[in-house]
Structures are given as structure tokens and as C-alpha cells.
TORVOZA-49888 format. One line per field, with one value per atom (N, C-alpha, C): atom name; x, y, z. Coordinates in Angstrom, 3 decimals, always signed. Each point is the difference from the previous one (the first is absolute). Example, Ala and Ser with C-alpha at 12.3 -4.5 7.8 and 13.67 -1.06 7.14 Angstrom:
<pts>
atomo: (N_CA_C_N_CA_C)
xx: (+13.190_-0.890_+0.900_-0.350_+0.820_-0.770)
yy: (-5.690_+1.190_+1.200_+1.050_+1.190_+1.090)
zz: (+7.800_+0.000_+0.000_-0.720_+0.060_+0.730)
</pts>
This chain:
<pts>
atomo: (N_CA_C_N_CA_C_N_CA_C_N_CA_C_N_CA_C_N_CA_C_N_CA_C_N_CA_C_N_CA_C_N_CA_C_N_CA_C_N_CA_C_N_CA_C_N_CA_C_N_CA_C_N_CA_C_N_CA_C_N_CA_C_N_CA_C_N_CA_C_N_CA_C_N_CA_C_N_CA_C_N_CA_C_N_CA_C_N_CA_C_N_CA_C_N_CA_C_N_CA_C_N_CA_C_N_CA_C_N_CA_C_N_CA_C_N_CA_C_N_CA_C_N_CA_C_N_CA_C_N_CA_C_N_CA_C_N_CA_C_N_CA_C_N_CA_C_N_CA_C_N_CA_C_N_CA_C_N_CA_C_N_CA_C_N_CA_C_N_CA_C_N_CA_C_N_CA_C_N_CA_C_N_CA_C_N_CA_C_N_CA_C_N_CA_C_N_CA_C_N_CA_C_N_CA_C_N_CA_C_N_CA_C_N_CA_C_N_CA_C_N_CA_C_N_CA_C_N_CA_C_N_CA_C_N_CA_C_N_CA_C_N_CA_C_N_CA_C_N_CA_C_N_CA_C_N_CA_C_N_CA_C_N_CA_C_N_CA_C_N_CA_C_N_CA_C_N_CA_C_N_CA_C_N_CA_C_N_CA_C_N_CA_C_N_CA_C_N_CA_C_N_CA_C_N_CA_C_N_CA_C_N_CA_C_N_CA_C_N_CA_C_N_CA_C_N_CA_C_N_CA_C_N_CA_C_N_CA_C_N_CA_C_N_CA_C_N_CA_C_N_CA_C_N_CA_C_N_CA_C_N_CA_C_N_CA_C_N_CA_C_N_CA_C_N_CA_C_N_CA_C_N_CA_C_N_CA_C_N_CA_C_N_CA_C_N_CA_C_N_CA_C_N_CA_C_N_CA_C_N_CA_C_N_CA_C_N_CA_C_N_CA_C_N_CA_C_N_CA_C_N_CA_C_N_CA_C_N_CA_C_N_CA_C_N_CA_C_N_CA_C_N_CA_C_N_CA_C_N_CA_C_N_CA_C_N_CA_C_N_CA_C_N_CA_C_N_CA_C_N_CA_C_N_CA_C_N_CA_C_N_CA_C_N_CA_C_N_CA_C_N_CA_C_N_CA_C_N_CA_C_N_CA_C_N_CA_C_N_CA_C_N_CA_C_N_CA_C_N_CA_C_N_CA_C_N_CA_C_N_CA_C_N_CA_C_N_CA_C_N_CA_C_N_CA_C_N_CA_C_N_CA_C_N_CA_C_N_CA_C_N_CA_C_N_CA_C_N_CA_C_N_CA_C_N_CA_C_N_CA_C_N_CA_C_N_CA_C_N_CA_C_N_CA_C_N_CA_C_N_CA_C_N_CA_C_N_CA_C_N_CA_C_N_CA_C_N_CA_C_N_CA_C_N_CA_C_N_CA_C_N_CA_C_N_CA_C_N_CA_C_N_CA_C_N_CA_C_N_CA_C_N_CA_C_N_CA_C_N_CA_C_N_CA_C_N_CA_C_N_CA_C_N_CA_C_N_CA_C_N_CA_C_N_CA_C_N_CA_C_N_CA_C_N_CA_C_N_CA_C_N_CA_C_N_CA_C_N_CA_C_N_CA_C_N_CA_C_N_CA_C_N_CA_C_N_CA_C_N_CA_C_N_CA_C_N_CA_C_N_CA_C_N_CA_C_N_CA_C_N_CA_C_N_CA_C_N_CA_C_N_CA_C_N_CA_C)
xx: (+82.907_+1.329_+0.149_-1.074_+0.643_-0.925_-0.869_-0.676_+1.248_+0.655_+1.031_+0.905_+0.163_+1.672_-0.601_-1.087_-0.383_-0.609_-0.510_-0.014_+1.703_+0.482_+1.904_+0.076_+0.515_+0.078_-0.563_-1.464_-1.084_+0.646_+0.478_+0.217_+1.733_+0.319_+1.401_-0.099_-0.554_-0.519_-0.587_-0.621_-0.522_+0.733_+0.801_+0.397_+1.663_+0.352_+1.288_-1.010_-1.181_-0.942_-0.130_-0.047_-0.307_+1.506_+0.800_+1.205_+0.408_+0.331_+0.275_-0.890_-1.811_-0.816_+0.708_+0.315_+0.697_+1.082_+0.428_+1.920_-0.279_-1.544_+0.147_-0.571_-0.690_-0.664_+0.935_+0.402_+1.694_+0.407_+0.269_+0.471_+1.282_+1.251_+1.237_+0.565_-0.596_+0.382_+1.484_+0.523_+1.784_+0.828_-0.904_+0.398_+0.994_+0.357_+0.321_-0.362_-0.852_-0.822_-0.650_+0.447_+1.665_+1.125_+0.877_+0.946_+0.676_+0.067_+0.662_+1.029_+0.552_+0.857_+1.205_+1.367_+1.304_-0.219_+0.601_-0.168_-1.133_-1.017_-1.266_-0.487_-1.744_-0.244_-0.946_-0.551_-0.708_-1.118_-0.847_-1.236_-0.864_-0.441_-0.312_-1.792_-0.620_-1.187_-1.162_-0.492_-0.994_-0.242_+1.392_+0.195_-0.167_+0.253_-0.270_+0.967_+0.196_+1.444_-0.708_+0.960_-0.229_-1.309_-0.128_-0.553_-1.185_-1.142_-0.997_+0.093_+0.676_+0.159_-0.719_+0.288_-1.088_+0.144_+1.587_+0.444_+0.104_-1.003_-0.117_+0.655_+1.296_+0.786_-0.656_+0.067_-0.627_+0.848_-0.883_+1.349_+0.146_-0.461_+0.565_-1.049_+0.848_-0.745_+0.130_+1.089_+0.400_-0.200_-0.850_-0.373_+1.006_+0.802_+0.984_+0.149_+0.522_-0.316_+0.970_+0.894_+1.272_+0.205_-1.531_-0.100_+0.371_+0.308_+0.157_+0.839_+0.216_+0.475_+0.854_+1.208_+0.828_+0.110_-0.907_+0.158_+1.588_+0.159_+1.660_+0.220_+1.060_+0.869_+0.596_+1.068_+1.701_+0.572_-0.652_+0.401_+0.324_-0.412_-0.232_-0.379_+0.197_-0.747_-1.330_+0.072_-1.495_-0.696_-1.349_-0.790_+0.469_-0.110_+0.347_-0.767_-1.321_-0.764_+1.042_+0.632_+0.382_-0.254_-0.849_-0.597_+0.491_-0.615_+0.572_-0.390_-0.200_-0.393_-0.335_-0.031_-0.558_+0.320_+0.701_+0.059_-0.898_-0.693_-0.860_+0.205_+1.137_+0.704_+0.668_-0.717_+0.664_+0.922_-0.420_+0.339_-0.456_-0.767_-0.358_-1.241_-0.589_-0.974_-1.369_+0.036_-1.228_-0.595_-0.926_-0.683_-0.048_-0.661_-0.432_-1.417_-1.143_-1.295_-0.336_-1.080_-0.109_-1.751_-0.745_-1.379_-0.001_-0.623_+0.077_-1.722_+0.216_-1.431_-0.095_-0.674_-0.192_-1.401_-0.417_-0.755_-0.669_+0.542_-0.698_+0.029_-0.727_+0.059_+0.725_+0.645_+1.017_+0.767_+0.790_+1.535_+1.192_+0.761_+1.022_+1.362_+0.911_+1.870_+0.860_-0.008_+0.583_+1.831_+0.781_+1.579_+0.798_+0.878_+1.040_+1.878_+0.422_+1.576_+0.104_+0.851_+0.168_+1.566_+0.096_+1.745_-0.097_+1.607_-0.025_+0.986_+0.044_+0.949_+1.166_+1.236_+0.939_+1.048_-0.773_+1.203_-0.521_-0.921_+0.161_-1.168_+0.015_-1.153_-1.532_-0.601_+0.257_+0.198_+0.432_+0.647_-1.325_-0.548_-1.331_-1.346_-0.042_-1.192_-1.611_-0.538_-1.718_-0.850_-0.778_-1.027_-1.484_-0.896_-1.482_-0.525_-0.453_-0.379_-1.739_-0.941_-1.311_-0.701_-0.886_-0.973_-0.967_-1.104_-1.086_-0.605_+0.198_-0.321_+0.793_+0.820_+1.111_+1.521_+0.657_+0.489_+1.556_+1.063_+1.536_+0.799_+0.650_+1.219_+1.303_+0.727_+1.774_+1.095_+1.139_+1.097_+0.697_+1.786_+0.668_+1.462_+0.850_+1.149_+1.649_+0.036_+0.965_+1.514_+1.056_+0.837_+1.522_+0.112_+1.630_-0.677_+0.837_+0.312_-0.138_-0.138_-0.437_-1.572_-0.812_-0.949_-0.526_-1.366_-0.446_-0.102_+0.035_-1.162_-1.315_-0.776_-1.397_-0.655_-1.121_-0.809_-1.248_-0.415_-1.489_-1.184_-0.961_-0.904_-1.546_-0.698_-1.522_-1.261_-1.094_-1.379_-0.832_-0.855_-1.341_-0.825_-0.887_-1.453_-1.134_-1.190_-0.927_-1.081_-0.457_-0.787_-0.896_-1.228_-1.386_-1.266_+0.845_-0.791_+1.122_-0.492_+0.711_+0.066_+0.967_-0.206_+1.659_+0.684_+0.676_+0.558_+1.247_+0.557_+1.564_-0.075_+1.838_+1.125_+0.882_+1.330_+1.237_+0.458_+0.644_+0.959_+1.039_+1.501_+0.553_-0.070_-0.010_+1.575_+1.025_+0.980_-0.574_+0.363_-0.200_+0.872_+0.877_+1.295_-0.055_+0.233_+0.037_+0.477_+0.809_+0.891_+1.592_+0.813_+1.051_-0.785_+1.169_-0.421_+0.479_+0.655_+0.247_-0.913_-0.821_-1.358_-0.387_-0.952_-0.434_+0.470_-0.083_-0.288_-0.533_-0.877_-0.866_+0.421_-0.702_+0.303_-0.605_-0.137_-0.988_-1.136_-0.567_-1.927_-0.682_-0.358_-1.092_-1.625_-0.609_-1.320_-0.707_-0.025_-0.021_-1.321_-1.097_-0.845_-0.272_-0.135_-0.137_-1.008_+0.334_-0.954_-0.751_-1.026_-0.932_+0.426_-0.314_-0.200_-0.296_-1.030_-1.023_+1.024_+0.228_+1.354_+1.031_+0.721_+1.416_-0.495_-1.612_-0.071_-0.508_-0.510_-0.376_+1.308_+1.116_+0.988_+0.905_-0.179_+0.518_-0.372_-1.208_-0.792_+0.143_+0.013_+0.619_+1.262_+0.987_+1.049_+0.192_-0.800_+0.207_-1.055_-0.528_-0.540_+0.659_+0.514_+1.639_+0.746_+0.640_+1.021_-0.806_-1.247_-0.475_+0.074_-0.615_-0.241_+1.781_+0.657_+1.124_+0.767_-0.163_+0.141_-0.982_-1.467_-0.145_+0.426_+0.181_+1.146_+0.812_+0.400_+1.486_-0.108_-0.944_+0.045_-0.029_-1.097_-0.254_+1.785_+0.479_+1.337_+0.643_+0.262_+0.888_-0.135_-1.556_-0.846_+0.740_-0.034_+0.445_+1.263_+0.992_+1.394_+0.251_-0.382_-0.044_-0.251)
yy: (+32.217_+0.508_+0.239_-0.997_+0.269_+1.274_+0.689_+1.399_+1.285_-0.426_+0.723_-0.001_-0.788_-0.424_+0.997_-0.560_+0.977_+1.414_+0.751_+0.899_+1.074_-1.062_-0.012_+0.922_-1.405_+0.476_+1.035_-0.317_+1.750_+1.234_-0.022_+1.155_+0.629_-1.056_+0.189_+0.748_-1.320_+0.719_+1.494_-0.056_+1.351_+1.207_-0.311_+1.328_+0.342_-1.147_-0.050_+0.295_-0.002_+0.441_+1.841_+0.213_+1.494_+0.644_-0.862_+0.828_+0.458_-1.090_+0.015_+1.252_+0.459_+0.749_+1.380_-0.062_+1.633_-0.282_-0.453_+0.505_+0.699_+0.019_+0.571_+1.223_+0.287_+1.453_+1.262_-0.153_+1.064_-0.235_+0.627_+0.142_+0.633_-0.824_+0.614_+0.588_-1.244_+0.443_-0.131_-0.505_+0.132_+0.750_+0.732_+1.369_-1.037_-0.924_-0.510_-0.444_+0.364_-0.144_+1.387_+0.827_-0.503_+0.150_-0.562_+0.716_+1.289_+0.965_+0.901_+0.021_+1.065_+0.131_+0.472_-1.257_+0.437_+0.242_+1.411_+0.004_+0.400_+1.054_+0.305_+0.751_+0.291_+0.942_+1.247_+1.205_+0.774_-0.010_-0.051_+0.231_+1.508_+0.666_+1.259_-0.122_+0.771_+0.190_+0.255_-1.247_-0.048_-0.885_-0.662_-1.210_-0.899_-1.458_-1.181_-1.267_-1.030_-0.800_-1.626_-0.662_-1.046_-1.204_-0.869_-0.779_+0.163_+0.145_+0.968_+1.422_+0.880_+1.115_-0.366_-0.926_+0.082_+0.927_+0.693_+0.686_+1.636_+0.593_+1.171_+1.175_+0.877_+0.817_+1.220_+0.150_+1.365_+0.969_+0.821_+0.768_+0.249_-1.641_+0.368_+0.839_-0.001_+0.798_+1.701_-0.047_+1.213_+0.723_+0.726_+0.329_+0.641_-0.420_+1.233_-0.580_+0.753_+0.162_-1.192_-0.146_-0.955_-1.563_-0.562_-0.969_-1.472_-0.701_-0.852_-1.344_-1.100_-1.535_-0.141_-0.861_-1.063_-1.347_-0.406_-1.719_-0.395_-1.127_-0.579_-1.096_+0.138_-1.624_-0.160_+0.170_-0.612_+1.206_+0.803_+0.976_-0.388_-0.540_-0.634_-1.499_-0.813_-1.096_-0.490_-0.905_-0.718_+0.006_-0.115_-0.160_-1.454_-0.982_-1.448_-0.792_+0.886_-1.084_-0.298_+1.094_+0.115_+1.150_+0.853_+0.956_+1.737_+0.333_+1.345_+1.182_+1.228_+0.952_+1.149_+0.872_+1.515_+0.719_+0.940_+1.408_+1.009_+0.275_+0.873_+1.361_+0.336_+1.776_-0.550_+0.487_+0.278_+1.151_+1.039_+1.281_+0.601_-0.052_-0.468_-0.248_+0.055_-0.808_-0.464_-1.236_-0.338_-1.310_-0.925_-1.063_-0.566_-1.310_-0.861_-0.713_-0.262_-0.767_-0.693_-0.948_-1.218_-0.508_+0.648_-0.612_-1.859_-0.458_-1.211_-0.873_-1.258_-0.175_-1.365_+0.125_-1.245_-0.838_-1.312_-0.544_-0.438_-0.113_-0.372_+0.570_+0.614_+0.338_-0.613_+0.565_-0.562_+0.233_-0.815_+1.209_-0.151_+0.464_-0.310_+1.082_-0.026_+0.238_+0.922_+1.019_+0.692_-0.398_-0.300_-0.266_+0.574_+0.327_+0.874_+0.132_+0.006_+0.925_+1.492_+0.106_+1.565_+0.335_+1.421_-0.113_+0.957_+1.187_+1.378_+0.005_+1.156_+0.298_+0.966_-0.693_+0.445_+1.166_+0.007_+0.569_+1.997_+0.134_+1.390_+0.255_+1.451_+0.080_+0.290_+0.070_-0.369_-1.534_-0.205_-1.439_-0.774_+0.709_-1.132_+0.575_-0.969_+0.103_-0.052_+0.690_-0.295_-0.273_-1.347_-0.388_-0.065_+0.086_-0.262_-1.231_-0.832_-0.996_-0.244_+0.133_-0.675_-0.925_-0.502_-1.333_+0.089_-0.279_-0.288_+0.601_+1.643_+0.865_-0.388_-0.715_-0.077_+0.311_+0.994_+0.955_-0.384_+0.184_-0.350_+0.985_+0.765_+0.519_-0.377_-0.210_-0.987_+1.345_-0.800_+0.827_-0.749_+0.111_-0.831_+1.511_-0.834_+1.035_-0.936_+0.726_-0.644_+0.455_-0.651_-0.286_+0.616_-0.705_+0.123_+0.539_-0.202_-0.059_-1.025_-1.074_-1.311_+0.018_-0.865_-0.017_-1.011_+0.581_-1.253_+0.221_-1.063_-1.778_+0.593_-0.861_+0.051_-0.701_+0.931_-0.291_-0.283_-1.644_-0.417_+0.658_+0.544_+1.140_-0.928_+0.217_-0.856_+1.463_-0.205_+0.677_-1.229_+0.000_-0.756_+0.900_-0.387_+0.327_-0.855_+0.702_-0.434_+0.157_-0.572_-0.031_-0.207_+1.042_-0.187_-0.484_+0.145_-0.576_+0.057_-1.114_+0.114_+1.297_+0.340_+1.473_+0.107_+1.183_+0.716_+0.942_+0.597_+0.786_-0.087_+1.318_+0.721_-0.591_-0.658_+0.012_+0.881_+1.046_+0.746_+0.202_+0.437_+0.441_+1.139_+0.746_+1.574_+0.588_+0.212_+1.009_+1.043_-0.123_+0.995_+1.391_-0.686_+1.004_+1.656_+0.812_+1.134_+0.490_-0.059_-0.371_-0.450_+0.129_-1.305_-0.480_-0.991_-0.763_-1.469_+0.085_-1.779_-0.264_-0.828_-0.234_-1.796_-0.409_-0.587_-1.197_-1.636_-0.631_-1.200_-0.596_-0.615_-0.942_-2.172_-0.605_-1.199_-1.169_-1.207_+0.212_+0.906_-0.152_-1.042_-0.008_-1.523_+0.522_-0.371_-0.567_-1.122_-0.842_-0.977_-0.064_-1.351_-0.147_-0.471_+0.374_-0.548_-0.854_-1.093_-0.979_+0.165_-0.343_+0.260_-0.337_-0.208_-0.421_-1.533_+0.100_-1.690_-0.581_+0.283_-0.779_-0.613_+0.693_-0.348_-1.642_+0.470_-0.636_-1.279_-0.032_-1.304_-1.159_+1.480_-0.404_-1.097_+0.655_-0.309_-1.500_-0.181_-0.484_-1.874_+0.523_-1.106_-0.418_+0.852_-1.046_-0.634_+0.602_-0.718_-1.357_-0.093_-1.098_-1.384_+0.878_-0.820_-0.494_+0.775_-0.328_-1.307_+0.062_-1.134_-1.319_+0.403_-1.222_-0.622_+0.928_-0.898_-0.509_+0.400_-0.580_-1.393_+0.035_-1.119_-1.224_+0.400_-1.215_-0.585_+0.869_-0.867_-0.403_+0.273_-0.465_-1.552_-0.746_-1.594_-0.828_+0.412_-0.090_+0.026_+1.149_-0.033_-0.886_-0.385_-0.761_-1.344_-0.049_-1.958_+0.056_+1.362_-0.402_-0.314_+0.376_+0.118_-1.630)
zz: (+101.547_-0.342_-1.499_-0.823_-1.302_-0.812_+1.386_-0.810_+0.456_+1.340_+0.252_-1.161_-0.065_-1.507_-1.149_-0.148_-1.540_+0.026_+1.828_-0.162_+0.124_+0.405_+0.138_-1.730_-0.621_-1.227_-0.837_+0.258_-0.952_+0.707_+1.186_+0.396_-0.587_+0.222_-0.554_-1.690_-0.698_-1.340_-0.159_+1.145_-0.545_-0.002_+1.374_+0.474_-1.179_-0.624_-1.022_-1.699_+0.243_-0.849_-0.192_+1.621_+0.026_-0.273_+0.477_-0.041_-1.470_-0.477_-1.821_-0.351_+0.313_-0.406_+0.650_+1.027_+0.474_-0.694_-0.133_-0.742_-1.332_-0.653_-0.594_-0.302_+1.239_+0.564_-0.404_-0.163_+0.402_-1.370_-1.348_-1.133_+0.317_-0.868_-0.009_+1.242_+1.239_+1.145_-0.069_-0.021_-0.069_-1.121_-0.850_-0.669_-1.053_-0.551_-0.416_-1.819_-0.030_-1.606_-0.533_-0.724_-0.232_+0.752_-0.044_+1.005_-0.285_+0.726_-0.311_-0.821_-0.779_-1.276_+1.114_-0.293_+0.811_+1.039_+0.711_+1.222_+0.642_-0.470_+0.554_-1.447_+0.475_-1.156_+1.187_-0.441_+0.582_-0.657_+0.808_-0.709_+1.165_-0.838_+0.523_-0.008_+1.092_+0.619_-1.371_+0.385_-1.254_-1.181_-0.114_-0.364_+0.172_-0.248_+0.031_-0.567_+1.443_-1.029_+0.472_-0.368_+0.327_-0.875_-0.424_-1.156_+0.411_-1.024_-0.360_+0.934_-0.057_+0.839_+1.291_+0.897_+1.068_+1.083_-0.077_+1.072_-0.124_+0.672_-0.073_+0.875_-0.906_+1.157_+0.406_+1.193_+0.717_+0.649_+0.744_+0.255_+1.361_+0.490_+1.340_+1.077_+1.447_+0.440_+0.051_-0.618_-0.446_-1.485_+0.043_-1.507_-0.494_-0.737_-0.881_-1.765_-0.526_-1.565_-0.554_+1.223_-1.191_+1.255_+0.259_+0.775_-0.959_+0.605_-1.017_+0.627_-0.265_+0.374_-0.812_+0.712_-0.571_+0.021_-1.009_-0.217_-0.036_+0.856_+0.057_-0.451_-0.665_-0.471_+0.430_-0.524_+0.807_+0.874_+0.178_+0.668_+1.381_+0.928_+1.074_+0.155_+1.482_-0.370_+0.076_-0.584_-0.074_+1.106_+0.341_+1.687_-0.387_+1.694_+0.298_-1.116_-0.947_-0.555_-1.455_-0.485_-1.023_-0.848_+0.612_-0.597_-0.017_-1.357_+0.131_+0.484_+0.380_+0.889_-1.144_+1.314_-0.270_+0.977_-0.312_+0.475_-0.080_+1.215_-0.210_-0.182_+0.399_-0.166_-1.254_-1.261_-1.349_+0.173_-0.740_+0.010_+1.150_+0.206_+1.605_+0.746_+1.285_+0.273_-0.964_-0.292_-0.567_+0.385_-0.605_+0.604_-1.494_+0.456_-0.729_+0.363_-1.124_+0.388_-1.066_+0.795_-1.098_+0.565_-1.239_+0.434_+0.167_+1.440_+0.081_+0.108_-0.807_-0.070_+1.042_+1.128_+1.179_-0.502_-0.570_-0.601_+1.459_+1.004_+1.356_+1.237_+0.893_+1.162_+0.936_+1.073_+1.178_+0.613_+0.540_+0.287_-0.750_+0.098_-1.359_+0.853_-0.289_+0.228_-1.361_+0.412_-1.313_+0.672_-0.716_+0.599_-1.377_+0.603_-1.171_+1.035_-0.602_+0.399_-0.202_+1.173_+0.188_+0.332_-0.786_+0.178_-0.725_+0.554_-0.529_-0.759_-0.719_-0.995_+0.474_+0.076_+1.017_-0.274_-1.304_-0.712_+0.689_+0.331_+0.447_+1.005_+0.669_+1.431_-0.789_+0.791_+1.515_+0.221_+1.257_+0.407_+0.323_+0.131_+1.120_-1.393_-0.539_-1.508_+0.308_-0.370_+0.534_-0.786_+0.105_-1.157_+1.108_-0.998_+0.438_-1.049_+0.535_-0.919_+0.661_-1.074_+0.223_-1.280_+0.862_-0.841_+0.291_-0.790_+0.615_+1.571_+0.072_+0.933_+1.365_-0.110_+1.272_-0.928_+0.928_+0.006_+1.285_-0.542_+0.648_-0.426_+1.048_-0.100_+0.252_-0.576_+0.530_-0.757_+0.750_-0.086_-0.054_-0.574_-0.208_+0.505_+0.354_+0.355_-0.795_-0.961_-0.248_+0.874_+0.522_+0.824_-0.784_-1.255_-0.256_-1.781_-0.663_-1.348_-0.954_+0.610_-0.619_-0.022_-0.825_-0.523_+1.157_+0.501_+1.310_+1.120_+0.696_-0.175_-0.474_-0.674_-0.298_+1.392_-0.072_+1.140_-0.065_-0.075_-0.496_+1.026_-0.547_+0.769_-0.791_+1.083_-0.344_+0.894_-1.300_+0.777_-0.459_+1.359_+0.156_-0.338_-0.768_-0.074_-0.724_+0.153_-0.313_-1.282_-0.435_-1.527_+0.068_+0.395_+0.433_-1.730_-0.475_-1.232_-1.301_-0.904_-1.501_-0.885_-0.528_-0.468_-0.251_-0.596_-0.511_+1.618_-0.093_+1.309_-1.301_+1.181_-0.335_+0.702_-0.487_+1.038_-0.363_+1.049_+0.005_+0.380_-0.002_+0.338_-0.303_+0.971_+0.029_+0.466_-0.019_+0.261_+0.794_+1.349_+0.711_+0.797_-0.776_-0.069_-0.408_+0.962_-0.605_-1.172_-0.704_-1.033_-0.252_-1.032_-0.415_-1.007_-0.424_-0.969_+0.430_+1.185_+0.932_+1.109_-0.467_+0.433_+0.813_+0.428_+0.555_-1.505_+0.238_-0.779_-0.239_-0.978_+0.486_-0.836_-0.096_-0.507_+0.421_-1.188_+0.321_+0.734_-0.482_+0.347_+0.449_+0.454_-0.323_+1.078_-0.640_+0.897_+0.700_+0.633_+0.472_+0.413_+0.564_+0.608_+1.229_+1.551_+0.992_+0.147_+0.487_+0.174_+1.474_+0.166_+0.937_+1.199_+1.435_+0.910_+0.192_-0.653_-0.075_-0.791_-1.527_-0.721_+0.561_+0.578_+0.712_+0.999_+0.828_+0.622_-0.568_-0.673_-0.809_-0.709_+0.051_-0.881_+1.213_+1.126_+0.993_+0.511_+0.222_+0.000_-1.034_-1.038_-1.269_+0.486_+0.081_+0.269_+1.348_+1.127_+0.685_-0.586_-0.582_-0.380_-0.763_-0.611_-1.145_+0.610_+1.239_+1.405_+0.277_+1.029_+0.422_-0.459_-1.930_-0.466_-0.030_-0.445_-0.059_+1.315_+1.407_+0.499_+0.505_-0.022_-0.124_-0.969_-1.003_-0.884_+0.302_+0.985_+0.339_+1.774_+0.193_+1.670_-0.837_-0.852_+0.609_-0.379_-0.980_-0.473_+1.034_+1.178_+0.780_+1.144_+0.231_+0.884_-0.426_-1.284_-0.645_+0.137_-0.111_+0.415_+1.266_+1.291_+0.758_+0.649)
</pts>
């Protein structure tokens, strides 16, 4: 039991090990550093915002000359993490990318918020988002005039070796400039099959021991 307990613990460690290491896969995932100036700023196709420029604007899946993003502040609210967004219809449809560097092979969870910009059509917003050669299309339909709900959206995939890959967020909107919007990035690491089970595994080991502790106790009250 006491190789269970401590493969208990290493596993625990590790996997609050890997996590801390993905949170930081994802640069200026919550668009937050800096934070946008007042209410939003535009940044137009070709540019770059966010601390060491890591965020590169595109133009979408729609090629046109005046593509471009709106980083948000107080314009709207925060995603549940605290974080600030992007509008992908600037002036109108454009994207955003961010070369990402994976130090280990595996599977891993791209998760973000999604939510349209209500203020004009079309009503129902279209983004394409890919990583690491897996590839998602979502839609968001905004309802009334109020700003919302954010809607937490996740892709699985896989990382067949250490290396460099694109993560993307594309406006797939024909055009407008009220667009799809995105917010709190993150990359995460899935833990294996065998992990979980080992993990599983440990505490039932922890369970045991502590109930044998207390059986002879309850035996002497008794």
C-alpha cells in the first residue's frame, strides 16, 4: 500500500506539474497584457499585439484589404475567467494566430470562450479555429441585444512529436465588422489512460489504509 500512496502522490505531482507547464503554452491567452486601451483598440491584418507581439492578425477566411480585429476592454464583459477578448470582424472579417511551441508529445485540450458581437448581423457569427492540424468550425447566434452568455468550447488533439504548430482563429463570416469572439485561451495536457489509472489506483490505496486505522479503534470501542 505504501508504493500505492507514493505512486498516489508522484502522480498527483506530476500531473499539477504538467498543468502549471501548459498554462503557459498559450501567450497572452486572455488578451489581457496589455490590456486593451479603454474600450477596445483595432489592430489591422498584418500586425501584431499583445506582450512580445505574440499575436498575429490575419485576414480571416475571407481575404479583403480592410481585415482586421478588435481587442476588448470594458467594452463588454469579461469571459468567467476574468479575461479579455477579441473580435474577430474588425473592420471586418479577420483572424488571429499565435506560433505555439509543445516541448512534449501527447494529447493536450485547446479551451477558450465563445460569444458574438451583438451589436450588428449577421446574428449567427462563424469562426474556424485550428491547432496542431486538427481543425473546428463553431458558430455562435446571438439572441437579443445584450452581450452573451459565453460559451466554453474545447478541441482534442494530438502531438505526435515536440516541435512548433500554429493556433488559429479565423472569422468566417462573409463580411461586417460584428464578428465571432474569442477569450481565455489556454492549452492544457491530457493525461494518459494508464495515469488516471494508477491515480485511481493510489487512492484507493489511501482509502484502505485509512480505513484500516480505524477498524482496531472501533474493534476496542466496541
Amino acid at each position: 500500500m505504501k508504493h500505492l500512496l507514493a505512486a498516489a502522490v508522484a502522480c498527483s505531482f506530476g500531473l499539477g506539474l504538467a498543468n502549471a507547464n501548459a498554462s503557459m503554452i498559450v501567450a497572452d491567452g486572455s488578451f489581457n497584457d496589455p490590456v486593451a486601451g479603454g474600450i477596445f483598440q483595432t489592430y489591422s491584418a498584418g500586425t501584431t499585439f499583445g506582450t512580445g507581439n505574440v499575436w498575429l492578425v490575419t485576414n480571416g477566411t475571407v481575404n479583403v484589404n480592410s481585415a482586421s480585429v478588435d481587442e476588448i476592454g470594458s467594452y463588454w464583459p469579461l469571459t468567467p475567467g476574468g479575461s479579455n477578448s477579441v473580435d474577430l470582424d474588425g473592420n471586418s472579417p479577420g483572424g488571429i494566430a499565435q506560433t505555439i511551441n509543445f516541448a512534449a508529445a501527447g494529447n493536450y485540450v485547446l479551451s477558450y470562450y465563445l460569444a458574438g458581437n451583438p451589436d450588428g448581423g449577421p446574428s449567427t457569427k462563424l469562426l474556424n479555429v485550428g491547432v496542431a492540424g486538427a481543425t473546428q468550425s463553431e458558430s455562435y447566434t446571438t439572441t437579443s441585444a445584450a452581450f452573451g452568455p459565453w460559451e466554453l468550447e474545447k478541441i482534442f488533439f494530438n502531438v505526435a512529436a515536440p516541435g512548433t504548430t500554429t493556433l488559429s482563429f479565423q472569422s468566417a463570416d462573409a463580411s461586417g465588422a460584428y464578428g465571432p469572439v474569442v477569450g481565455q485561451v489556454s492549452i492544457s495536457s491530457v493525461p494518459e489512460p494508464s495515469t488516471w489509472a494508477m491515480m485511481i489506483l493510489g487512492f484507493f490505496g489511501i482509502g484502505f489504509m485509512a480505513y484500516r486505522r480505524k477498524s482496531p479503534s472501533a474493534f476496542r470501542l466496541a
